[in-house]
MARNUBA-184584 format. One record per residue (C-alpha): y, x, z; residue number from 1. Coordinates in Angstrom, 1 decimal, padded with zeros to 4 digits. Example, Ala and Ser with C-alpha at 12.3 -4.5 7.8 and 13.67 -1.06 7.14 Angstrom:
<atoms>
      v      u      w   k
 -004.5  012.3  007.8   1
 -001.1  013.7  007.1   2
</atoms>
This chain:
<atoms>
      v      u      w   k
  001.6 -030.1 -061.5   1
  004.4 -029.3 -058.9   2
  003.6 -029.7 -055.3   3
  005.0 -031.6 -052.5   4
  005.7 -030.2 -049.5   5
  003.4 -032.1 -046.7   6
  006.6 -033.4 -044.1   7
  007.3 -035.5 -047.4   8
  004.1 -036.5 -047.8   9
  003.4 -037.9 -044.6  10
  007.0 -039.4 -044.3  11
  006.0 -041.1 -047.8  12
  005.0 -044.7 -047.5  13
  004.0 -045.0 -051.2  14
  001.0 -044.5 -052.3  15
 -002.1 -045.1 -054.7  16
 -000.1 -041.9 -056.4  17
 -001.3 -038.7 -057.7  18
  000.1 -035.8 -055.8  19
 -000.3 -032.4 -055.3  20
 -000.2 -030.6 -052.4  21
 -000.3 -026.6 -051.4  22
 -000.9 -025.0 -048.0  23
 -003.1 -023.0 -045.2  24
 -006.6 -024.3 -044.3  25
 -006.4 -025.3 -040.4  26
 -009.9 -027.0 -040.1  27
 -012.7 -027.6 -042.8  28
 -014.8 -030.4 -041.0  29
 -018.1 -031.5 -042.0  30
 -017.9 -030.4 -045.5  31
 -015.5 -033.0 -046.5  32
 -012.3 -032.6 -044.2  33
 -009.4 -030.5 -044.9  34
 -006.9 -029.9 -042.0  35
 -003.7 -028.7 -044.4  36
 -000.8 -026.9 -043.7  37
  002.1 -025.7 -045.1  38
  004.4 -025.2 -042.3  39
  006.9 -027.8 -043.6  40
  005.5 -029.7 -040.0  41
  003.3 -029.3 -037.2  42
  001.2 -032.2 -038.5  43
 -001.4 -031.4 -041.0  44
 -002.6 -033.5 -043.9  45
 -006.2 -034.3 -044.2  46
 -007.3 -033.7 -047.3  47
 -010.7 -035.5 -048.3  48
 -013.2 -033.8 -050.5  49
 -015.9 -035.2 -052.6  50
 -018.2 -032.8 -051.8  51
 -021.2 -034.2 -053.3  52
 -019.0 -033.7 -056.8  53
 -017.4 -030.1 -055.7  54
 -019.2 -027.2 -056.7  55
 -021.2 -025.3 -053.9  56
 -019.1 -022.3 -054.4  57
 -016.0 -023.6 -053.7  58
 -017.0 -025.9 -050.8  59
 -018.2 -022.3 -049.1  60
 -015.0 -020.7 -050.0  61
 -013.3 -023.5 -047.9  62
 -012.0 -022.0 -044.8  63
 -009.8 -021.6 -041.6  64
 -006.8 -019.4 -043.5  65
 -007.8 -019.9 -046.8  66
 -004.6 -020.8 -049.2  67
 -005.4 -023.6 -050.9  68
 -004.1 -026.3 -053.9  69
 -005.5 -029.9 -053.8  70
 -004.6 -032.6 -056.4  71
 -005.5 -036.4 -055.6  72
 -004.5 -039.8 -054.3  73
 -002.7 -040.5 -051.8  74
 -004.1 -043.1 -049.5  75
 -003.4 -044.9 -046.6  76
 -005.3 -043.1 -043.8  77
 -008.4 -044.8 -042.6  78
 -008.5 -042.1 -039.3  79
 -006.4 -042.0 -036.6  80
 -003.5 -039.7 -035.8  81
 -002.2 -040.3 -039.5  82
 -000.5 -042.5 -041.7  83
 -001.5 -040.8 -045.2  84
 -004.3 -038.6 -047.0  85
 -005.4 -036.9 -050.0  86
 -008.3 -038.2 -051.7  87
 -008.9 -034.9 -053.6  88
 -010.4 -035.4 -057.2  89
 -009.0 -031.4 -057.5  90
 -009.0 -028.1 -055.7  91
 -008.3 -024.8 -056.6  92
 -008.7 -021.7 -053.8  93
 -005.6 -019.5 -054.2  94
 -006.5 -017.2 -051.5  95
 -009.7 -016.4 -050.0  96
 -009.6 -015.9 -046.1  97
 -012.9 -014.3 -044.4  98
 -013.5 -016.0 -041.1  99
 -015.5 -013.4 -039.9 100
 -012.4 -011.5 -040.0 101
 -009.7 -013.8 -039.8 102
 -008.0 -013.5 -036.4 103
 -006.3 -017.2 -035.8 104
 -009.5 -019.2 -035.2 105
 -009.1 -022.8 -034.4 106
 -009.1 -022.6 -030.6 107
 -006.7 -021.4 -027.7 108
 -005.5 -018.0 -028.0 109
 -003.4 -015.9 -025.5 110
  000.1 -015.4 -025.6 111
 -000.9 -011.4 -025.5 112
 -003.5 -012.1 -028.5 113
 -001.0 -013.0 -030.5 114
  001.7 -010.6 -030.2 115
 -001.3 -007.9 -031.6 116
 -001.3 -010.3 -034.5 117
  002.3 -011.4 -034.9 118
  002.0 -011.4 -038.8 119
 -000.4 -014.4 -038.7 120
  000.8 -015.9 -035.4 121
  003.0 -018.3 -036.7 122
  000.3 -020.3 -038.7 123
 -000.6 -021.7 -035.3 124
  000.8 -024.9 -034.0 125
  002.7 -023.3 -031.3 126
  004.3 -020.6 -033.2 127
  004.9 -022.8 -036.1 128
  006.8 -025.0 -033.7 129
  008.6 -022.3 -031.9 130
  009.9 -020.8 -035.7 131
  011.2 -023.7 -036.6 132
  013.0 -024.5 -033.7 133
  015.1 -021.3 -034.1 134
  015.8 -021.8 -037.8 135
  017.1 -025.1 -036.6 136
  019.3 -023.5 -033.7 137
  020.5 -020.5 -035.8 138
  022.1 -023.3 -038.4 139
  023.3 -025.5 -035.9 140
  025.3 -022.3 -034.4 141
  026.6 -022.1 -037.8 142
  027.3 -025.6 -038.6 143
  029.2 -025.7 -035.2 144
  031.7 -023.2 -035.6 145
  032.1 -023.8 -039.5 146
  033.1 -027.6 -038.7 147
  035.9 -026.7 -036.4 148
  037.4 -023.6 -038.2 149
  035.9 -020.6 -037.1 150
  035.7 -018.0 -039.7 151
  032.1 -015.5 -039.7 152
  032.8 -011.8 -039.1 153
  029.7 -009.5 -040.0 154
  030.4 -007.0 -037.5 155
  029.2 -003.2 -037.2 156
  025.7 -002.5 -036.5 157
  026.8  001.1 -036.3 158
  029.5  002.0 -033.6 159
  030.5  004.6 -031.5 160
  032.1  002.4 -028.6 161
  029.9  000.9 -026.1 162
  031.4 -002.3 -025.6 163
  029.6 -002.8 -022.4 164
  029.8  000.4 -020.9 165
  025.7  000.0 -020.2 166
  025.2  003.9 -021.8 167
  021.7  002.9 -022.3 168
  021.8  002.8 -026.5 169
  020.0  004.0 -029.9 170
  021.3  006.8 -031.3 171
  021.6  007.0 -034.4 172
  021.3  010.2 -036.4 173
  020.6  012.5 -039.4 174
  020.6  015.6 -037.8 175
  017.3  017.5 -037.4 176
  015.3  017.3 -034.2 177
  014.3  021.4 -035.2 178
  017.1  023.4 -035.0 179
  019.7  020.6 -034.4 180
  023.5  022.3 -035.1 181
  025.1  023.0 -031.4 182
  028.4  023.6 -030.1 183
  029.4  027.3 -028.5 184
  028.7  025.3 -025.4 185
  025.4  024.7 -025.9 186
  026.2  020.8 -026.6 187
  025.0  018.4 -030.4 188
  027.4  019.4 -032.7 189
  028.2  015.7 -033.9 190
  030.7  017.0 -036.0 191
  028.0  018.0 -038.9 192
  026.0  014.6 -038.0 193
  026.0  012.1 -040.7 194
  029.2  009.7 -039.5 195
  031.2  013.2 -038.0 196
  030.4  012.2 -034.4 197
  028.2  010.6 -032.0 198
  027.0  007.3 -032.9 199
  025.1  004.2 -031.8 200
  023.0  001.1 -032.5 201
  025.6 -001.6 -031.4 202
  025.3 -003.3 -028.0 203
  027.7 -006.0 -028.9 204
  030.0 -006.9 -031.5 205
  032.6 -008.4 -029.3 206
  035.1 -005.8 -029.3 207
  035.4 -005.7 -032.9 208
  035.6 -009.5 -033.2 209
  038.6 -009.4 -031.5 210
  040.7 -007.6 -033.9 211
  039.3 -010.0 -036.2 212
  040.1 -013.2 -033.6 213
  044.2 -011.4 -033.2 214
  044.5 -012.1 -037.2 215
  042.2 -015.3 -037.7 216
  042.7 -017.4 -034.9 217
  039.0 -018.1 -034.3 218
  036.1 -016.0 -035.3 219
  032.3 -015.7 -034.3 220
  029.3 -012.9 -034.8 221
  026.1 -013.8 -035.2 222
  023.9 -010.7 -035.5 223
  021.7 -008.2 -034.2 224
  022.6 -006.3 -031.8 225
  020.6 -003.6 -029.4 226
  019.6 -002.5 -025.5 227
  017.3  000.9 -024.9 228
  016.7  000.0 -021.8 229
  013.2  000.7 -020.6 230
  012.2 -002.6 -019.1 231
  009.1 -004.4 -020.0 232
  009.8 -007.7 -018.6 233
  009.6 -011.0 -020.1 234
  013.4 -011.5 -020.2 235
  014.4 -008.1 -021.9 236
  014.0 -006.9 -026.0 237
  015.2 -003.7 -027.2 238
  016.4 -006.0 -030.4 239
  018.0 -009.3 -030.1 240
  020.5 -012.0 -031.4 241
  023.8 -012.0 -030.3 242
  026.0 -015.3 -030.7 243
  029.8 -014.0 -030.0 244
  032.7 -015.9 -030.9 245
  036.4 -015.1 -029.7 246
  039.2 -017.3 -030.1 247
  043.3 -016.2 -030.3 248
  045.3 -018.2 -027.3 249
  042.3 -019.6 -025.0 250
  042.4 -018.8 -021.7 251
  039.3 -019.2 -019.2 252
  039.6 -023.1 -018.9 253
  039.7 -023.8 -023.0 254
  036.5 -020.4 -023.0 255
  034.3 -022.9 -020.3 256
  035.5 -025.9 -022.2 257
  034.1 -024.1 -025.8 258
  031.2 -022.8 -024.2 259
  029.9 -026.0 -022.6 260
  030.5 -028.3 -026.0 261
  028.9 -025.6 -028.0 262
  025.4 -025.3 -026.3 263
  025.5 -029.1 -025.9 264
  026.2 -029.6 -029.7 265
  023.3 -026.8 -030.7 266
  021.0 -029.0 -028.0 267
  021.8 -032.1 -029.4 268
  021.6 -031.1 -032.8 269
  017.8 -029.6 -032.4 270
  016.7 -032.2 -030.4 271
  017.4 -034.8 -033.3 272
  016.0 -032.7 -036.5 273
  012.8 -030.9 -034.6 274
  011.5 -034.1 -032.6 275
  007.5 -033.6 -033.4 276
  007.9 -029.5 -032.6 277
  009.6 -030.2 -029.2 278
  007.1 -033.1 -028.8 279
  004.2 -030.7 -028.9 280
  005.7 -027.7 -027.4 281
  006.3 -030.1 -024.6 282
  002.8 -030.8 -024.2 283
  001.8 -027.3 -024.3 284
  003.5 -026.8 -021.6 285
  002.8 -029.5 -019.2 286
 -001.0 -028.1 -020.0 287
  000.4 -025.0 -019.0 288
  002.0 -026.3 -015.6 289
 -001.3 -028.0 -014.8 290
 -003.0 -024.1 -014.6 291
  000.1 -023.2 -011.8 292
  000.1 -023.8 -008.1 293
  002.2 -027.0 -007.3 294
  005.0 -025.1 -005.7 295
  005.4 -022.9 -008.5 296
  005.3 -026.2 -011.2 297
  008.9 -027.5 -012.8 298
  010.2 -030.1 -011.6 299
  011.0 -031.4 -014.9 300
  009.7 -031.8 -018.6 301
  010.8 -029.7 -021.8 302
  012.6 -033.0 -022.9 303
  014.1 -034.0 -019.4 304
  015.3 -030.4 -019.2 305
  016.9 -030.3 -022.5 306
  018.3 -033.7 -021.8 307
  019.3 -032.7 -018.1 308
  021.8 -030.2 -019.8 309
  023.1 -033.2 -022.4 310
  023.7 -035.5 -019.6 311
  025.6 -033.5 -017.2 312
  028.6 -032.0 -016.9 313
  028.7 -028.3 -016.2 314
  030.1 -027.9 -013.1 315
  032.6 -025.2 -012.1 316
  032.3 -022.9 -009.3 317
  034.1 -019.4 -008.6 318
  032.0 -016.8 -007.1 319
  033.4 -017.0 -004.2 320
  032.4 -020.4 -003.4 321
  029.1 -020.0 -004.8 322
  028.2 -016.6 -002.1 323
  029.4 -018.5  000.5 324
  026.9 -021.5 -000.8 325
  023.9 -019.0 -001.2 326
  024.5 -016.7  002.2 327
  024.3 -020.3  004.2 328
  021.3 -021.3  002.0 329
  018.0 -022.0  003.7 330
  015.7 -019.2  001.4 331
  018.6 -016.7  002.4 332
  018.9 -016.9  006.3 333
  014.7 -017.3  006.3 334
  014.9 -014.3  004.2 335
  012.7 -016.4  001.5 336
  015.0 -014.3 -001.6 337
  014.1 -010.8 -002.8 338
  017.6 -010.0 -002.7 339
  019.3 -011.0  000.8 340
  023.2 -012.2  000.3 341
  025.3 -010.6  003.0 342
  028.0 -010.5  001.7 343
  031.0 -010.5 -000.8 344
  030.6 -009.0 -003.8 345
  026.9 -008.5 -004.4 346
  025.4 -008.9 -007.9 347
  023.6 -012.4 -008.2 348
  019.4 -012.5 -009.4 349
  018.2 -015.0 -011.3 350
  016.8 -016.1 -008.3 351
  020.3 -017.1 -006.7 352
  021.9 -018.6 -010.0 353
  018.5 -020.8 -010.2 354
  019.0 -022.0 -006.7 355
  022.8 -022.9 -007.5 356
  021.5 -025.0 -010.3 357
  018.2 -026.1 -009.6 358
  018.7 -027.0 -005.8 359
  021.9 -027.4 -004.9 360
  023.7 -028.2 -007.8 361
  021.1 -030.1 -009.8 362
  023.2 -029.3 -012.4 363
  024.0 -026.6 -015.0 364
  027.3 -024.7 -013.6 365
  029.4 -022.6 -014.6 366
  030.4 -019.3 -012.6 367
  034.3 -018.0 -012.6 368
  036.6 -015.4 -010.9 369
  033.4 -012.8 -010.6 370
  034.4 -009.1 -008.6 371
  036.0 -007.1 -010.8 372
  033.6 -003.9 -010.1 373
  030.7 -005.8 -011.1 374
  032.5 -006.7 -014.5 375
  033.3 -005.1 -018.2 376
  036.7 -003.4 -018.4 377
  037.6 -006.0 -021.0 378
  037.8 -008.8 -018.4 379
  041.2 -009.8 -017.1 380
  042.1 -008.6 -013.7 381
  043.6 -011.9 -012.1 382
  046.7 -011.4 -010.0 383
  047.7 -011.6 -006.2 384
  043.7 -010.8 -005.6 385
  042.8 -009.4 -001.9 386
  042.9 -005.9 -001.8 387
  039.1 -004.8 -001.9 388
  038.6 -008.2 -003.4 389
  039.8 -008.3 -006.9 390
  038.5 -010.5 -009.3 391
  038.6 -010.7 -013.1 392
  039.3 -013.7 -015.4 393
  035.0 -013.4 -016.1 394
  032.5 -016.4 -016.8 395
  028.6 -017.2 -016.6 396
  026.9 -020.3 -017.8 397
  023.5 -021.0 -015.8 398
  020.7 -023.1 -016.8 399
  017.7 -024.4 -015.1 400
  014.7 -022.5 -014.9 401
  016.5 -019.2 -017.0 402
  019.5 -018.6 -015.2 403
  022.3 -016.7 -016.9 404
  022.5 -018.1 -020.3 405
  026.2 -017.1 -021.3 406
  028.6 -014.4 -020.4 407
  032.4 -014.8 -020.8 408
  035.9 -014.4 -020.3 409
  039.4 -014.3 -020.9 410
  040.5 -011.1 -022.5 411
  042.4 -008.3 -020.7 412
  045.5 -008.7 -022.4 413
  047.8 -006.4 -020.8 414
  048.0 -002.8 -022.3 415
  049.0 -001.5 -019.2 416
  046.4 -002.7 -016.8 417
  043.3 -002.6 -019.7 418
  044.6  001.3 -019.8 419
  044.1  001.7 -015.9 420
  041.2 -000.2 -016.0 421
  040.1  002.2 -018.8 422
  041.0  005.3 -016.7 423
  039.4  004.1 -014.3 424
  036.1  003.8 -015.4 425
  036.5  007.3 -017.1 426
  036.5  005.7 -020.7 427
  038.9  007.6 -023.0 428
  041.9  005.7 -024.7 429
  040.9  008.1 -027.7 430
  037.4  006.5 -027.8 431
  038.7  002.9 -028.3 432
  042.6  003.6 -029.6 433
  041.8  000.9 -032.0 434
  040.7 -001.7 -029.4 435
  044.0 -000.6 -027.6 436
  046.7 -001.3 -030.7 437
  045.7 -005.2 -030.4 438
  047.7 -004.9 -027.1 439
  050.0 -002.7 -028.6 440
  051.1 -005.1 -031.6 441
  051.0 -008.7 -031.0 442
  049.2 -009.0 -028.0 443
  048.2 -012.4 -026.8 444
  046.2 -014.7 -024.3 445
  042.5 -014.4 -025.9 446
  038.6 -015.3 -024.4 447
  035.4 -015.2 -026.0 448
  031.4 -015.2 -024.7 449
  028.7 -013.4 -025.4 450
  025.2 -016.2 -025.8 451
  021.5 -014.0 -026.2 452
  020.2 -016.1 -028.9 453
  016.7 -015.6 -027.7 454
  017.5 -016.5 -024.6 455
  018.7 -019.6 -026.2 456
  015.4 -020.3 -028.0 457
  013.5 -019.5 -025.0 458
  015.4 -022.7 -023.1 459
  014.8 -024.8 -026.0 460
  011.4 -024.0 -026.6 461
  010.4 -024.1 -022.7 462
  008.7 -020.6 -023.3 463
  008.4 -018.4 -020.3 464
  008.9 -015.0 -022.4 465
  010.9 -013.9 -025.1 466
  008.8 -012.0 -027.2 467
  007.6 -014.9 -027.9 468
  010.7 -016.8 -029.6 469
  011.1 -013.4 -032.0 470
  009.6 -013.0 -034.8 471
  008.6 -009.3 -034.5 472
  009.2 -008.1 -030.8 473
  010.5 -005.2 -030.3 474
  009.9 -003.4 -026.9 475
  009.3 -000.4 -024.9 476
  006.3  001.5 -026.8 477
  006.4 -001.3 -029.1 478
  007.5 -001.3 -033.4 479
  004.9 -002.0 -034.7 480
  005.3 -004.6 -037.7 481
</atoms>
């Protein structure tokens, strides 16, 4: 008999039907009450047995993990905290599951627990939850940009630019690590590698999207991209999500104006189709907050937070505004920030761009006009800047409670200055000649943003760190799955 999944059972208000339904044991209570899941929902069926009528055998085999196929009536629920069950006549065990062995017991597990056991982590509630949260974001990023033309470019995970300029990349190699070919100078020979010279995991597939945006108008990436950076804090993977579109003729104003509708839409769109996941993740969280000291508790829900960011317009501050904001701030003259503003130019901590959005603001905001030395090449230098104070065309989105979300901005379109820029920062117009002919041949007024999609997830989810909105972290000292 084909199965339903359980989301349509419970949704189904008719019953005194035969139905069948598949799933994961939660809960065996009493020898009579199945807790089943299928991970359709976070809500479980109960499935009532007749044990006095079920063979010993099977009733024993009945446990937390246990895959399992129950045929019976459906009935209107006589318990509480559900509308429907199963009134099973018929069950068959599909998988045995040993719960002396079986890691995901029905209680409270760590965080850390669970990322040792991230193949089974996601048959618990929170994990569940989390999962299908980010299936529903990753669609609603493409049902965005589909509905208002944007074509999907799949580009490289393989380059040999780094778009960034970070230098802290994969390799990626087939030469041997014994007796690896070398140059007269003593250097790799890349020339007998694989690809003919020195290659990479991609940091970012921005630079290749906008060959693609100079021919299409509007394109976007959506794809993995990679960071070998050594850090082993809760905001950085060495794998990740990268959500990247770039769009032919926007300047800065139309990229804050994409940007801002965009999260909203993906928000908006989550918040309707996930309502029982957020629901619960929200509770697990304000169960969380009740464990921190008072000063260190948010101020707001999961759901006012989300809706905080629905309800408000971004607001729009240049840089300069926003360090003269922060050096006058109360936490920076009592010297209550780990990093002290003194002045112009310094690189902003999550700890500032919270306090911009959290405190002051009480608002999301969006950052402009940044220092160009602090910048990507790639960012436009604007014009009739102070000397020692230029600024580039460049553009960050911050949220409350994760600060930096998204990083933008309008294009360097000028061959000229992108070459100095270039020069300048000791990158060789040989290395990126084909970046450089999109200036040379139809050059035009382009922008485009770069949005971590874990990061994303992490907001949505109200988790605190991102190895845990992944499905398999990976991390300094850490590939294992």
């Amino acid at each position: 008999m084909k199965h339903t999944k359980i989301i349509d059972l419970l949704n189904n208000t008719k019953t005194l039907q035969e139905v069948t339904a598949k799933g994961w044991v939660r809960t065996f209570r009493n020898n009579q009450f199945i807790a089943l899941n299928d991970g359709s929902t976070i809500n479980n069926i109960q499935c009532v047995v007749d044990f006095e009528n079920t063979a010993e055998e099977v009733l024993k085999r009945i446990t937390t993990g246990a895959a399992v196929s129950v045929t019976g009536t459906l009935l209107e629920s006589q318990g509480k905290g559900q509308s429907v069950e199963i009134q099973v006549s018929k069950i068959e065990i599909l998988g045995d599951s040993n719960p002396e062995e079986y890691p995901i017991q029905p209680k409270r597990h760590s965080l850390e627990f669970l990322r040792e056991n991230a193949h089974l982590r996601v048959r618990t509630n929170a994990f569940s939850a989390i999962m299908r949260v980010r299936s529903t974001l990753s669609f609603a990023v493409h049902q965005y940009f589909q509905e208002r033309g944007f074509f999907y470019v799949n580009t490289p995970i393989i380059t040999g630019s780094d778009a960034e300029g970070a230098g802290e990349m994969f390799k990626v190699t087939a030469l041997p690590f014994d007796g690896t070919p070398r140059t007269e100078e003593g250097k790799v020979n890349y020339k007998e590698d694989f690809f003919g010279k020195e290659t990479n995991l991609t940091v970012s597939g921005q630079l290749e999207a906008e060959t693609y945006a100079m021919a299409l108008g509007q394109v976007y990436t959506f794809g993995p991209t990679f960071r070998a950076e050594n850090s082993n804090t809760s905001r950085h993977l060495a794998e990740f999500w990268m959500i990247e579109p770039e769009v032919a003729f926007n300047d800065l104003d139309a990229n804050m104006d994409l940007a801002e509708d965009f999260i909203k839409y993906v928000i908006k769109y989550t918040l309707d189709k996930c309502a029982d996941d957020l629901k619960f993740l929200e509770e697990r969280l304000l169960q969380e907050e009740k464990s921190k000291p008072q000063a260190e508790r948010s101020e707001m829900s999961l759901l006012e937070k989300l809706n905080f960011v629905l309800d408000n317009n971004f607001k729009r501050v240049s840089y300069t505004e926003a360090i003269d904001i922060l050096k006058n701030s109360t936490p920076n003259k009592k010297k209550k920030f780990n990093y002290i503003i003194e002045e112009w130019g310094a690189d902003l901590q999550s700890e500032h761009e919270r306090f911009l959005v959290e405190k002051h603001f009480k608002c999301p905001v969006i950052l402009f006009d940044y220092p160009a030395n602090i910048k990507a090449f790639y960012m436009r230098l604007n014009e009739n800047t102070e000397p020692g104070k230029e600024t580039v065309r460049a553009m960050d989105i911050l949220f409350p409670g994760i600060g930096e979300i998204v990083g933008g901005s309008q294009r360097e379109e000028r061959l000229d200055v992108l070459i100095e820029k270039m020069k300048a920062l000791g990158i060789e117009e040989e290395e990126l000649w084909w970046y450089l002919d999109t200036r040379r041949f139809g050059s035009a007024v382009h922008s485009g943003f770069g949005l971590g999609f874990e990061r994303l997830v992490l907001f949505v989810t109200g988790m605190t760190n991102i190895r845990d909105v992944i499905p398999f972290p990976r991390t300094p000292q850490n590939a294992e799955f």
